[in-house]
Residue, then its C-alpha position, 0 to 999 in steps of 0.5 A: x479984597x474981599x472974601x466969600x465963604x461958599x462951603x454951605x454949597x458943598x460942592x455946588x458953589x461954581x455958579x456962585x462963584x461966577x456970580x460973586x466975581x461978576x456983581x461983586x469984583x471990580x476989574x483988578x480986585x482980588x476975591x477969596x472963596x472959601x469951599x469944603x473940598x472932599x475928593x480934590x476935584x472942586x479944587x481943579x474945577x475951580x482952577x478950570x473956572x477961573x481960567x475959562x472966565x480969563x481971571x487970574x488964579x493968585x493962590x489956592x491952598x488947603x485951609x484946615x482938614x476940608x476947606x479950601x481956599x482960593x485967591x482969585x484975581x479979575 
């Protein structure tokens, strides 16, 4: 398992979470990202990316007052 913290990309951390997932995450290996959520809509794009990529959303919830965190299995 490991984890990322992508909330200095505000709201541009999609392609970096695609890129960590591809280089970084082994087949059957869970990554945690950590993103700066503001109006909600990260939280479902991020959802829609991980099922685009055929990855498995394990967990998502809200870390403190604007971080978000998600589990995402490959």
């Amino acid at each position: 398992m490991k984890r990322f913290d992508l909330r200095h990309l505000k709201n541009e951390f999609y392609g970096r979470l695609v890129e960590l997932m591809n280089k970084e995450i082994a087949k059957g290996e869970v990554a945690i990202f950590l993103f700066e959520v503001g109006d909600f809509s990260p939280v479902q794009k991020s959802a829609d990316l991980v099922k685009e990529n055929g990855w498995t959303l394990m967990n998502s919830l809200k870390f403190n007052e604007v971080d978000w965190t998600i589990m995402v299995k490959k």
